[in-house]
PDB file of N, CA, C and O in Angstrom, chain B, residues numbered from 101:
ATOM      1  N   UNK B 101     111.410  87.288  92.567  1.00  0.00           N
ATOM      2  CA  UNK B 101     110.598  86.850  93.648  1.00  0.00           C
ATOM      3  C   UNK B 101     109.416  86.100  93.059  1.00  0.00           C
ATOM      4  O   UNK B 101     108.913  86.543  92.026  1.00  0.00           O
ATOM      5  N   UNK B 102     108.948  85.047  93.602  1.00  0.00           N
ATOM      6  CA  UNK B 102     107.332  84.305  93.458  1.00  0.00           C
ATOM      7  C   UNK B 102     107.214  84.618  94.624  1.00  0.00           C
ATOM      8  O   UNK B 102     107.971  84.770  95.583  1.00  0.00           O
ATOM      9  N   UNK B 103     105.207  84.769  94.245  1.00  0.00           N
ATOM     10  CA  UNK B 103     104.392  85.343  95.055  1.00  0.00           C
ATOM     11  C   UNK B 103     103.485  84.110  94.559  1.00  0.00           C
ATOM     12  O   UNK B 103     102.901  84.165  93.476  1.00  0.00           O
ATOM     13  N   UNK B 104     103.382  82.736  95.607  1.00  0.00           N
ATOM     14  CA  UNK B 104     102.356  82.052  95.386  1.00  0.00           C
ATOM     15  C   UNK B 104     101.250  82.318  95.985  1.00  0.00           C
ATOM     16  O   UNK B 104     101.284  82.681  97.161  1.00  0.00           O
ATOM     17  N   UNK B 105      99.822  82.169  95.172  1.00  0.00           N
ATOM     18  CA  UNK B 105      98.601  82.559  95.667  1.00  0.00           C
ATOM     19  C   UNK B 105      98.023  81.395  96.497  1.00  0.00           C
ATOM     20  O   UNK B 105      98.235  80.210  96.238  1.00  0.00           O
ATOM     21  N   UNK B 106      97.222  81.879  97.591  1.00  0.00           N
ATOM     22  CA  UNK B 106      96.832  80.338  99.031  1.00  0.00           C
ATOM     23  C   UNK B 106      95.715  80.690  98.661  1.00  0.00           C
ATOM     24  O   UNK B 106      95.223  80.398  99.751  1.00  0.00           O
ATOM     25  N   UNK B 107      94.610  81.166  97.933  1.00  0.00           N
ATOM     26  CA  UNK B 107      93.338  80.602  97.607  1.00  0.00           C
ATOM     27  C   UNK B 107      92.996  80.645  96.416  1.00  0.00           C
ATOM     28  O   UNK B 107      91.813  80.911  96.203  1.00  0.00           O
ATOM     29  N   UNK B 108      93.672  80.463  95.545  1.00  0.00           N
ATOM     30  CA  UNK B 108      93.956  80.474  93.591  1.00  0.00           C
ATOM     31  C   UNK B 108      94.478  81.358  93.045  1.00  0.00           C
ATOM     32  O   UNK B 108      95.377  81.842  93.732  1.00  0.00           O
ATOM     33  N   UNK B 109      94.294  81.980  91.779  1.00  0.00           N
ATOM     34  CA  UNK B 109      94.879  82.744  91.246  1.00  0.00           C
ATOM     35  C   UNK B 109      96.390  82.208  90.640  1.00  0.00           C
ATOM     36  O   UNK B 109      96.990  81.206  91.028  1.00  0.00           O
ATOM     37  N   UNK B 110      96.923  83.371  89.346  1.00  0.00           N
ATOM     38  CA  UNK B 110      98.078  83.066  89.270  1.00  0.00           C
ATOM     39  C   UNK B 110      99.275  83.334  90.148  1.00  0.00           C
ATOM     40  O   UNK B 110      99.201  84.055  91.143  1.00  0.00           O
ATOM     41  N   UNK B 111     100.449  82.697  89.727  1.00  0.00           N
ATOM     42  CA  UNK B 111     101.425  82.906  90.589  1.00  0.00           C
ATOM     43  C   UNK B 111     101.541  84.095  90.101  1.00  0.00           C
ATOM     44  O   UNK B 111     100.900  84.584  89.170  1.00  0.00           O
ATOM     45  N   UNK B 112     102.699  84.759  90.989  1.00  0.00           N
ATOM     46  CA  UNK B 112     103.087  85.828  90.083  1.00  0.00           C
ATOM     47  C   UNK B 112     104.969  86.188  90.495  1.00  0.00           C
ATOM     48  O   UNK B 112     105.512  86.338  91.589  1.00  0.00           O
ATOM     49  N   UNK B 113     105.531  86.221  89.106  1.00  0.00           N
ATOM     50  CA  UNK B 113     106.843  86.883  89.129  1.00  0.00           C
ATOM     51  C   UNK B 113     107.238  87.524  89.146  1.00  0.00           C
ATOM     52  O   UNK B 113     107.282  87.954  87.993  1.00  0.00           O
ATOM     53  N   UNK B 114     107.877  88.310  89.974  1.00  0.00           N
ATOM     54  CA  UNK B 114     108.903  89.372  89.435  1.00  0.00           C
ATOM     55  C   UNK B 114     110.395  89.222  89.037  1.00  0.00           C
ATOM     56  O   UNK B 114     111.029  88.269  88.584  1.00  0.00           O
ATOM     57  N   UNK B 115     110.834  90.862  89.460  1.00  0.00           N
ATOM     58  CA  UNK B 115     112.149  90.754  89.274  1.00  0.00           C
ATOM     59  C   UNK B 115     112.864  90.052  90.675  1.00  0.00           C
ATOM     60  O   UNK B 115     112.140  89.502  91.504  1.00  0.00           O
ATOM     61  N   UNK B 116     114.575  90.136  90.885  1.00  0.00           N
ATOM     62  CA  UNK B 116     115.050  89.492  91.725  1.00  0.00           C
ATOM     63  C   UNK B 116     114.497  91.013  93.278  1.00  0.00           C
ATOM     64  O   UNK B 116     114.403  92.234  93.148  1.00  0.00           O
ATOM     65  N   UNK B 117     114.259  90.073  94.601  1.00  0.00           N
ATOM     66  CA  UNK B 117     113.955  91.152  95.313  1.00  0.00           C
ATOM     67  C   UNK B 117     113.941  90.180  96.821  1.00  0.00           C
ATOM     68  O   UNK B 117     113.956  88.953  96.909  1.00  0.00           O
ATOM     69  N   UNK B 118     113.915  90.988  97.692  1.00  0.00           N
ATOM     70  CA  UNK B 118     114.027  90.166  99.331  1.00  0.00           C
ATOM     71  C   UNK B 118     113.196  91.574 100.130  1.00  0.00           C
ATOM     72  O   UNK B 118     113.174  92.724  99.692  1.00  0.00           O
ATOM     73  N   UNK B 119     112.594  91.100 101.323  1.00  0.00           N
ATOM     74  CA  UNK B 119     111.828  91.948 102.406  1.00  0.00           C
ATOM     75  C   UNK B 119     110.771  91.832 102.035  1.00  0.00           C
ATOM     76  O   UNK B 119     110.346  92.743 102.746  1.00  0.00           O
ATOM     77  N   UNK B 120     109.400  91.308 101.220  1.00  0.00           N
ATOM     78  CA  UNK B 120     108.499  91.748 100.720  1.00  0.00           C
ATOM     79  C   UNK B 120     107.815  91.906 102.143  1.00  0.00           C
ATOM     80  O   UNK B 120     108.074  91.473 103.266  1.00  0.00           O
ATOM     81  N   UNK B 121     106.748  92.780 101.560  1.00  0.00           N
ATOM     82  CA  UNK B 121     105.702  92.900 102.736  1.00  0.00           C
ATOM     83  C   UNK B 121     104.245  93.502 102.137  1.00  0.00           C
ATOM     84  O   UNK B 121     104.323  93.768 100.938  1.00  0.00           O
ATOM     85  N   UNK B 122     103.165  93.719 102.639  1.00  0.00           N
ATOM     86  CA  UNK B 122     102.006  94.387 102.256  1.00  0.00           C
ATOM     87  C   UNK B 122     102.051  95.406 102.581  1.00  0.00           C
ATOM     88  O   UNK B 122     102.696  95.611 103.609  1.00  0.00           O
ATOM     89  N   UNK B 123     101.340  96.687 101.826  1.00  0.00           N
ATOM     90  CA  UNK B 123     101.335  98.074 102.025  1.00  0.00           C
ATOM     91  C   UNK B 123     100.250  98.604 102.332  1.00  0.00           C
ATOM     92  O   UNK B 123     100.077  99.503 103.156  1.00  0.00           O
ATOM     93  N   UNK B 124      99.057  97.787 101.336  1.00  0.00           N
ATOM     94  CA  UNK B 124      97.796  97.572 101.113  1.00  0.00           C
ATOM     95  C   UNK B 124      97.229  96.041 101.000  1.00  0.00           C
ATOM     96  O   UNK B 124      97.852  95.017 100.719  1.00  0.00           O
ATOM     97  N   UNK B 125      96.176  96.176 101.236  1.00  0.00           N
ATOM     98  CA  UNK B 125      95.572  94.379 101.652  1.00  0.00           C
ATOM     99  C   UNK B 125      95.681  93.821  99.683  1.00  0.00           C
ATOM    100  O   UNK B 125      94.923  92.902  99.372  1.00  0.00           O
ATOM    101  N   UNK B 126      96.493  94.348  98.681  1.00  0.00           N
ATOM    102  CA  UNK B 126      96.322  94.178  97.245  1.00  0.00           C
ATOM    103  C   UNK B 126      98.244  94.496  96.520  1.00  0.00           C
ATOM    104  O   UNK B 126      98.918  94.021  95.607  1.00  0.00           O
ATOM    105  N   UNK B 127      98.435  95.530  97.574  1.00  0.00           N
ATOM    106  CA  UNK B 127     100.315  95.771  96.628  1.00  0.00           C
ATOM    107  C   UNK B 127     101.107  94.889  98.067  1.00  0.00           C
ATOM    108  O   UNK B 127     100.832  94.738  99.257  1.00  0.00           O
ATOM    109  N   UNK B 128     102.189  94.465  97.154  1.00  0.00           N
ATOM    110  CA  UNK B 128     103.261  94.908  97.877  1.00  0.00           C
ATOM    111  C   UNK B 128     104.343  95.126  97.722  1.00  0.00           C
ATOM    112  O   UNK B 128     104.729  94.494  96.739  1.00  0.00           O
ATOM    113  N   UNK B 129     105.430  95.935  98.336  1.00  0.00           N
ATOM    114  CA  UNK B 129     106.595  96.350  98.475  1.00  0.00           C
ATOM    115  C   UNK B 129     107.551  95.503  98.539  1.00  0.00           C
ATOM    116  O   UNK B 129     107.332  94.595  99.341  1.00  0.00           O
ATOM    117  N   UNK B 130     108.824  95.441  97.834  1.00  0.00           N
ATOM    118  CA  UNK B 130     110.057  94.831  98.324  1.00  0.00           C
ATOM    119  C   UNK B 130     111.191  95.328  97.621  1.00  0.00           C
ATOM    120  O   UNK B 130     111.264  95.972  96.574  1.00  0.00           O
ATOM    121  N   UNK B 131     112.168  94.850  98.498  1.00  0.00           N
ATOM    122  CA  UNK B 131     113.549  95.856  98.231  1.00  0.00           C
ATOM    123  C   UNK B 131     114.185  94.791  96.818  1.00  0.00           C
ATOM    124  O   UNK B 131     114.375  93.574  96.820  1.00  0.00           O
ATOM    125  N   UNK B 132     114.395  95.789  95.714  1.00  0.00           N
ATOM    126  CA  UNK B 132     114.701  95.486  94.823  1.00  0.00           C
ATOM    127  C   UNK B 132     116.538  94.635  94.567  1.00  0.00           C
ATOM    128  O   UNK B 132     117.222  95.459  93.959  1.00  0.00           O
ATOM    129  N   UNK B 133     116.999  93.911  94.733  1.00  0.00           N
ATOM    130  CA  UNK B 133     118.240  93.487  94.084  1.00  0.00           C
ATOM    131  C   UNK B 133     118.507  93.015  92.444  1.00  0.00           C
ATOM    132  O   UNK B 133     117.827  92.832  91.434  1.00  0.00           O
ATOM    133  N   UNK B 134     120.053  92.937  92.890  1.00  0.00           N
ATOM    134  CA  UNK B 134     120.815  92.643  91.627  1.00  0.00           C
ATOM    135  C   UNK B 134     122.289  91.791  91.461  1.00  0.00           C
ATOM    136  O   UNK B 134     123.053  91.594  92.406  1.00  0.00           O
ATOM    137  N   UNK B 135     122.439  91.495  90.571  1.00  0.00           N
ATOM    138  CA  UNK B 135     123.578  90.511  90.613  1.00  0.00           C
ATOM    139  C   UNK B 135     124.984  91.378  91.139  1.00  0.00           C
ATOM    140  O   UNK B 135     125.333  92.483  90.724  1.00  0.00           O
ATOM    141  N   UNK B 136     125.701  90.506  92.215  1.00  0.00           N
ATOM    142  CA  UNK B 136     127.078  91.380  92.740  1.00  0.00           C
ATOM    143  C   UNK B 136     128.085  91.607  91.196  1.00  0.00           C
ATOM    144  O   UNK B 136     128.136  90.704  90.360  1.00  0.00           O
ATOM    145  N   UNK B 137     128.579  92.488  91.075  1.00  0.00           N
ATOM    146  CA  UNK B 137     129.793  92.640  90.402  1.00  0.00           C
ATOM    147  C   UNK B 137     130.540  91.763  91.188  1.00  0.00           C
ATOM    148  O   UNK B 137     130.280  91.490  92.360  1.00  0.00           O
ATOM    149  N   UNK B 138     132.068  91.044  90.115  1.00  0.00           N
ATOM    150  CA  UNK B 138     133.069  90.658  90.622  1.00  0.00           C
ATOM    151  C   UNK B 138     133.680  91.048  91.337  1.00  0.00           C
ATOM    152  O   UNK B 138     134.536  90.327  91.851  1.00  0.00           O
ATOM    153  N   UNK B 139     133.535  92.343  91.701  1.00  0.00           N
ATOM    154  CA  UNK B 139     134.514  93.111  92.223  1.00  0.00           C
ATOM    155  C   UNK B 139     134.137  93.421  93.454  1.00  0.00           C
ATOM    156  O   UNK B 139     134.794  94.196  94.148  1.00  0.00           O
ATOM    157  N   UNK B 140     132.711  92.679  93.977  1.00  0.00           N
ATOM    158  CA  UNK B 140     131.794  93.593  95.334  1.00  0.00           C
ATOM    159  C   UNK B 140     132.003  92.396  95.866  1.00  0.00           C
ATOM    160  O   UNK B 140     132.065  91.295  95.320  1.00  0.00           O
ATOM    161  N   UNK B 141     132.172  92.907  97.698  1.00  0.00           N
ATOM    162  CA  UNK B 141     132.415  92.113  98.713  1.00  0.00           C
ATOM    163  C   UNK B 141     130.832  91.204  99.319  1.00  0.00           C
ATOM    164  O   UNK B 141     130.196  91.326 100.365  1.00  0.00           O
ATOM    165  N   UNK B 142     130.624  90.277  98.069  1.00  0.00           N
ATOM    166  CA  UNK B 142     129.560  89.913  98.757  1.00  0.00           C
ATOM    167  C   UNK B 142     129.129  88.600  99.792  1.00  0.00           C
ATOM    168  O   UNK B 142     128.098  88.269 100.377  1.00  0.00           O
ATOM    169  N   UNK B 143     130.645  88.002  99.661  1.00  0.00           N
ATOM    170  CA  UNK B 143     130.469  86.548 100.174  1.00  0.00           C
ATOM    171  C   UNK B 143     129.621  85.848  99.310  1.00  0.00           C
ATOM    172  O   UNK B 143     129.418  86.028  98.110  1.00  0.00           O
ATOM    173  N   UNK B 144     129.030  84.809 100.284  1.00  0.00           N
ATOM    174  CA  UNK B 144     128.815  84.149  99.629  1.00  0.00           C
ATOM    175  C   UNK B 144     127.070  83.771  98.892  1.00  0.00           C
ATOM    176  O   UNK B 144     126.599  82.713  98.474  1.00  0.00           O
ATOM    177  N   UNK B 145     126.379  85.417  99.011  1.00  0.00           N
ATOM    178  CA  UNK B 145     125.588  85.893  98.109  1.00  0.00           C
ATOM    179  C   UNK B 145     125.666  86.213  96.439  1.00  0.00           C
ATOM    180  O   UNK B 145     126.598  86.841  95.937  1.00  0.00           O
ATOM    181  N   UNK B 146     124.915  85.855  95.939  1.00  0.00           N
ATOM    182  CA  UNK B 146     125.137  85.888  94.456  1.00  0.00           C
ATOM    183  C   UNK B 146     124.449  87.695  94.165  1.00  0.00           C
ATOM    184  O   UNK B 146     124.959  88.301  93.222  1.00  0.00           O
ATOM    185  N   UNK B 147     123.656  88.218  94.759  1.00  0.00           N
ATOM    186  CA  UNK B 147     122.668  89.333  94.932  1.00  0.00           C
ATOM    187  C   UNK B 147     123.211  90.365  95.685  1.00  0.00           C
ATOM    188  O   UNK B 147     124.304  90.146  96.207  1.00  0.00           O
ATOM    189  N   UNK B 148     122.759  91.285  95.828  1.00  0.00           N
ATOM    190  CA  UNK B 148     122.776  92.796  96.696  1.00  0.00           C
ATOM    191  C   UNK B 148     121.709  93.217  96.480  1.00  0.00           C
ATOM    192  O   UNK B 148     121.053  92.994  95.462  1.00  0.00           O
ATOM    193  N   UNK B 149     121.300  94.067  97.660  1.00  0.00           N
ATOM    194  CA  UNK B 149     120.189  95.505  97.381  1.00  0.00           C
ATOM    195  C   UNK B 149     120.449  96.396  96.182  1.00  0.00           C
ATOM    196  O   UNK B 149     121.542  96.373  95.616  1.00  0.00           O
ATOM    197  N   UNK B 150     119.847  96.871  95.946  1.00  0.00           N
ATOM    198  CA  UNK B 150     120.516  97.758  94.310  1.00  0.00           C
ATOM    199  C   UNK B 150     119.789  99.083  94.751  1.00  0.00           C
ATOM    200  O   UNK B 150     119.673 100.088  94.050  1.00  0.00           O
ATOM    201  N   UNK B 151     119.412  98.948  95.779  1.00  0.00           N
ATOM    202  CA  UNK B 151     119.108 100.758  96.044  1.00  0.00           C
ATOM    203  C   UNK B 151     117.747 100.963  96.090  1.00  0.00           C
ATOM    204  O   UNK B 151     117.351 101.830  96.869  1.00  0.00           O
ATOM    205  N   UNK B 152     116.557 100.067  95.114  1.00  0.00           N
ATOM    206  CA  UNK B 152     115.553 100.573  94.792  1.00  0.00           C
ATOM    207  C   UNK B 152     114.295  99.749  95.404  1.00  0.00           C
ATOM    208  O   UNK B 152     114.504  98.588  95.755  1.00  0.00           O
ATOM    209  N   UNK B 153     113.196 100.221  95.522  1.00  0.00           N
ATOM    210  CA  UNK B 153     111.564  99.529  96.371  1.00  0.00           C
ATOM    211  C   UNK B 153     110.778  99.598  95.268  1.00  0.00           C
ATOM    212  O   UNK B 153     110.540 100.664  94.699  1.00  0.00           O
ATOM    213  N   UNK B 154     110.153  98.035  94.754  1.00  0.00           N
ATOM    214  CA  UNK B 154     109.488  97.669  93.818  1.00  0.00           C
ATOM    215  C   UNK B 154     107.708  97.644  94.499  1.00  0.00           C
ATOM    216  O   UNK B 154     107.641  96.983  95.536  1.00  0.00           O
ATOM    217  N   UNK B 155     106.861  98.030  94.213  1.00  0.00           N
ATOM    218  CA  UNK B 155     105.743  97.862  94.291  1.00  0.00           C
ATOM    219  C   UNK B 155     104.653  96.644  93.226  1.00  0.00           C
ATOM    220  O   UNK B 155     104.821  96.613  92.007  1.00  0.00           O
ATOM    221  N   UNK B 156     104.062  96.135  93.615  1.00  0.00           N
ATOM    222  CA  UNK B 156     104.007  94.694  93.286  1.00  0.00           C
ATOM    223  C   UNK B 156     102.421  94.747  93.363  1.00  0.00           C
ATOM    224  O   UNK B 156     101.980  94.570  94.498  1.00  0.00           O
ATOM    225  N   UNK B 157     101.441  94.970  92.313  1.00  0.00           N
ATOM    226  CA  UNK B 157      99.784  94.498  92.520  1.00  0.00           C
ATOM    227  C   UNK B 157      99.343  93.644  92.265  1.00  0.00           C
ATOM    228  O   UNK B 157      99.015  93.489  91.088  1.00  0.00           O
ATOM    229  N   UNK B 158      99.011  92.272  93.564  1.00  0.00           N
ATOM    230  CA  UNK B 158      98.682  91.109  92.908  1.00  0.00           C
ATOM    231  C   UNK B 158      97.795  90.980  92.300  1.00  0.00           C
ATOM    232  O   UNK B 158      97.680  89.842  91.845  1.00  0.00           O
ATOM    233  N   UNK B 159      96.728  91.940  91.943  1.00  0.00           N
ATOM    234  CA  UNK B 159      95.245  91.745  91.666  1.00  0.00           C
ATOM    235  C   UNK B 159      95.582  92.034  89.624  1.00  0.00           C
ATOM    236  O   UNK B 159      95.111  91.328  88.732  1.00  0.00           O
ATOM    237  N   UNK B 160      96.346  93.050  89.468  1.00  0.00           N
ATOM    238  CA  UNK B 160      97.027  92.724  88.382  1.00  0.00           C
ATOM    239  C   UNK B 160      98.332  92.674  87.805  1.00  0.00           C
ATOM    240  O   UNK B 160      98.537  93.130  86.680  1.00  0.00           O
ATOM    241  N   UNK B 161      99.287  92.118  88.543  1.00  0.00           N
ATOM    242  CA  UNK B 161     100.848  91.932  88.061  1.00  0.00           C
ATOM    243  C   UNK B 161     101.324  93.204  87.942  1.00  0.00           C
ATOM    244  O   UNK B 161     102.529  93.229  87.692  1.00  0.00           O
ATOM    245  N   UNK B 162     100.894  94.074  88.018  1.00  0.00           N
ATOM    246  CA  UNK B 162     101.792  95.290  87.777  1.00  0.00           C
ATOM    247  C   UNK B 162     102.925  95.493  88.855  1.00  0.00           C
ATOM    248  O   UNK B 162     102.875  95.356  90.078  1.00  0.00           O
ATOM    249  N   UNK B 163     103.998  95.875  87.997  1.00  0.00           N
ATOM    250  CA  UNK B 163     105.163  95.873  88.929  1.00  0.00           C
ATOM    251  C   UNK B 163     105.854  96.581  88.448  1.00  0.00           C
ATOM    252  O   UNK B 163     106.338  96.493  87.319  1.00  0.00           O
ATOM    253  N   UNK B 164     106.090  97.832  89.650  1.00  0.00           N
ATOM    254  CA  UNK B 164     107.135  99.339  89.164  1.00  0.00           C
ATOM    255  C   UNK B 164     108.090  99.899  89.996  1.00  0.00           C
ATOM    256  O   UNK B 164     108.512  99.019  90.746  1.00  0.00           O
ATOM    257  N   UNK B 165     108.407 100.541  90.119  1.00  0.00           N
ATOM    258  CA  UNK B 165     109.385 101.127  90.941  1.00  0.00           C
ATOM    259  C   UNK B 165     109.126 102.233  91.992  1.00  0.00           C
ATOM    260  O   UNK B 165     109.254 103.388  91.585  1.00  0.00           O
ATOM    261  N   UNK B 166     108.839 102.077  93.065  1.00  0.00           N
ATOM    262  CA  UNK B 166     108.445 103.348  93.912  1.00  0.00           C
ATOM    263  C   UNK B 166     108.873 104.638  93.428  1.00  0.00           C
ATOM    264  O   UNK B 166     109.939 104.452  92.841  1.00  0.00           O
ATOM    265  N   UNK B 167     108.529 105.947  93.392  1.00  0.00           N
ATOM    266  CA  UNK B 167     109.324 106.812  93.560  1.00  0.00           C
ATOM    267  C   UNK B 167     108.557 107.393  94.493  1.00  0.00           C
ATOM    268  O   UNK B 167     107.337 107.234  94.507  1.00  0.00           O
ATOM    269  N   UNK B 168     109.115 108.029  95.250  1.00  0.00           N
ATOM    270  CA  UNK B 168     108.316 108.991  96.811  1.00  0.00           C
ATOM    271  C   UNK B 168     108.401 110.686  95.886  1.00  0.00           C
ATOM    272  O   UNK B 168     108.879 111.207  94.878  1.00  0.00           O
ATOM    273  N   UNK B 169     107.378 111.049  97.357  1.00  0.00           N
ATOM    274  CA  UNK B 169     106.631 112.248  96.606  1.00  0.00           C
ATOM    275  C   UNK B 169     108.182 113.376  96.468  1.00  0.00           C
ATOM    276  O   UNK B 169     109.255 112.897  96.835  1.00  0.00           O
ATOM    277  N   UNK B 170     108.150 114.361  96.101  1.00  0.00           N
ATOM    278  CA  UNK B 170     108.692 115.764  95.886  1.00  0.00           C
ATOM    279  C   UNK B 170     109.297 115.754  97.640  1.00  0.00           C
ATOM    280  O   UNK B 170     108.408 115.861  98.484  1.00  0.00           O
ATOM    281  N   UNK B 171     110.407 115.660  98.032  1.00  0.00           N
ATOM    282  CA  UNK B 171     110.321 115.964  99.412  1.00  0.00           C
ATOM    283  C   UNK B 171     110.769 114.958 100.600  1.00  0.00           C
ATOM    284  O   UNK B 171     111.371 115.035 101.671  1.00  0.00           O
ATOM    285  N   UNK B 172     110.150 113.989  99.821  1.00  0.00           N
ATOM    286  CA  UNK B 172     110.497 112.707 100.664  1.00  0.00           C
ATOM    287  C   UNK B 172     111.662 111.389 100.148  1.00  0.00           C
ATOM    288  O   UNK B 172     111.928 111.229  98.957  1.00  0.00           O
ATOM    289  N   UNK B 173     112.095 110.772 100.931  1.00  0.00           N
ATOM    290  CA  UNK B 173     113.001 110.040 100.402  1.00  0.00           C
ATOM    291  C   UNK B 173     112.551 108.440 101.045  1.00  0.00           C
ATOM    292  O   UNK B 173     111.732 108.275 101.949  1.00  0.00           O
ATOM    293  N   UNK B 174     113.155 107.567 100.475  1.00  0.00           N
ATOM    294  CA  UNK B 174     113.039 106.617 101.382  1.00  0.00           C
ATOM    295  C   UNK B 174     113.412 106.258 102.260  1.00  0.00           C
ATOM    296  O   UNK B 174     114.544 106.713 102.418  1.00  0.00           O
ATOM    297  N   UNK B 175     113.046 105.470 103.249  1.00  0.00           N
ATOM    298  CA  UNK B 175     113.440 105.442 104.907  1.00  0.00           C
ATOM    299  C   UNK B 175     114.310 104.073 104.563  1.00  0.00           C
ATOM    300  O   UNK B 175     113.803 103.192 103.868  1.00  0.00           O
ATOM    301  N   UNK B 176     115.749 103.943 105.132  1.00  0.00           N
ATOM    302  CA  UNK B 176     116.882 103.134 104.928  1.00  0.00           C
ATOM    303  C   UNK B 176     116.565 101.954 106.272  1.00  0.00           C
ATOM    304  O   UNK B 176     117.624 101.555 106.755  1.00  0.00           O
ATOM    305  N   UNK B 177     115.418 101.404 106.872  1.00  0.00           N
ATOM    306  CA  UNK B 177     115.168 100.798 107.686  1.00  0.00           C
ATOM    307  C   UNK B 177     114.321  99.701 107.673  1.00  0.00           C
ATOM    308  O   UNK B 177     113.720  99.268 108.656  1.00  0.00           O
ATOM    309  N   UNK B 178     114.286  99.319 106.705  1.00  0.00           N
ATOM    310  CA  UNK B 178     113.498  98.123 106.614  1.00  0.00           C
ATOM    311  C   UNK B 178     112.593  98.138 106.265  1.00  0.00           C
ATOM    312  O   UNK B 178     112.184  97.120 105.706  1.00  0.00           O
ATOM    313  N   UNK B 179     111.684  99.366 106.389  1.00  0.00           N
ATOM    314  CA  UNK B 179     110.070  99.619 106.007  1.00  0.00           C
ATOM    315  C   UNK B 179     109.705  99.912 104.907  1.00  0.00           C
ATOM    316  O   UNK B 179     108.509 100.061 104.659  1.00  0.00           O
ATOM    317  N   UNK B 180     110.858 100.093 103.801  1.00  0.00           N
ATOM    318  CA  UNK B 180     110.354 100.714 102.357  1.00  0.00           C
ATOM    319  C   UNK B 180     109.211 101.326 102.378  1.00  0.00           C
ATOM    320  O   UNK B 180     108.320 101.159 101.545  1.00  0.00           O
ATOM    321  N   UNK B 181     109.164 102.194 103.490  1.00  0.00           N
ATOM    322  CA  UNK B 181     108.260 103.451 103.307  1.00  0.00           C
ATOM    323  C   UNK B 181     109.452 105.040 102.877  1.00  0.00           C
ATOM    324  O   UNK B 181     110.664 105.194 102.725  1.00  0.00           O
ATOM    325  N   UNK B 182     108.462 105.758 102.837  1.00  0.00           N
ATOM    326  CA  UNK B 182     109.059 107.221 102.446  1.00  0.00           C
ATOM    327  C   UNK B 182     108.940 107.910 103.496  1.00  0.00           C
ATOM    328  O   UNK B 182     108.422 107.327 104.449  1.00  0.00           O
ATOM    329  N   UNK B 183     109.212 108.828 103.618  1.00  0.00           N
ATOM    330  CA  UNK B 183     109.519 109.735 104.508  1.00  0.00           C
ATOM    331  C   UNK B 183     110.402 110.928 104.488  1.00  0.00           C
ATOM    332  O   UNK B 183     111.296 110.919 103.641  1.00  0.00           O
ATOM    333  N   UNK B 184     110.271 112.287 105.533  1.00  0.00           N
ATOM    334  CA  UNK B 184     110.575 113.339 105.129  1.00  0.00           C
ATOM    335  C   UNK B 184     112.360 112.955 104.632  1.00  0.00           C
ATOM    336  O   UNK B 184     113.206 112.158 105.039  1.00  0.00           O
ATOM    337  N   UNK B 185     112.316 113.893 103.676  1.00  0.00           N
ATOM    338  CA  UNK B 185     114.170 113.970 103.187  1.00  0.00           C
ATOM    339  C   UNK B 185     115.068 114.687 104.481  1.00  0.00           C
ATOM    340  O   UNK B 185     114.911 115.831 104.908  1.00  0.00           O
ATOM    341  N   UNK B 186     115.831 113.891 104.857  1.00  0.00           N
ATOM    342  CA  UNK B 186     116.907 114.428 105.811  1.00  0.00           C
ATOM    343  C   UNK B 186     118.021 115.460 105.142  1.00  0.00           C
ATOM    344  O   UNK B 186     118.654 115.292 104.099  1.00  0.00           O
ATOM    345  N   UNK B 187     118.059 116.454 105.961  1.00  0.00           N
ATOM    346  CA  UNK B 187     118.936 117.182 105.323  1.00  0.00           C
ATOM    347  C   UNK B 187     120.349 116.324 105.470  1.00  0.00           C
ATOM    348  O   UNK B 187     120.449 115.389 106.265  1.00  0.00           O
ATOM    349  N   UNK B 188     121.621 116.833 104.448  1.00  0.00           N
ATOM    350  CA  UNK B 188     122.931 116.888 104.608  1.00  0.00           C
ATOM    351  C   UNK B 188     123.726 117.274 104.816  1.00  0.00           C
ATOM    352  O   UNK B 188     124.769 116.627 104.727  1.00  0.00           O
TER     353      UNK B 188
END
């Protein structure tokens, strides 16, 4: 993903990713992808979701991997927020 800055600053790169959004007026979130295997039905996408929510600080490039607290899981809806773990 590029994250171009509209009143200076550097750009900033990450890894490959789609949904971004703000969490805080400084991070943001987006759903992490990855290249399809040959073998995955992806049409005519080169990418997939890969499961994981990258957190992104433009103020200094840091860029990691969510993990949610003890308890919570992530919510499968678009919001790459966390939320309570559903039982199975």
């Amino acid at each position: 993903m590029v994250i171009a800055p509209v009143g200076g600053g550097p750009t900033l790169v990450t890894g490959l990713g789609s949904n971004p959004g703000f969490v805080t007026p400084t991070t943001i979130w987006y759903a992490g992808q990855a290249a399809c295997p040959p073998s995955d039905q992806c049409g005519a996408d080169l990418t997939g979701l890969d499961g994981t929510v990258h957190a992104c600080d433009v103020t200094s490039s840091r860029d990691q991997v969510v993990v949610c607290r003890t308890g919570e899981e992530l919510i499968k809806n678009g919001s790459h927020c966390c939320g309570p773990r559903r039982r199975r």
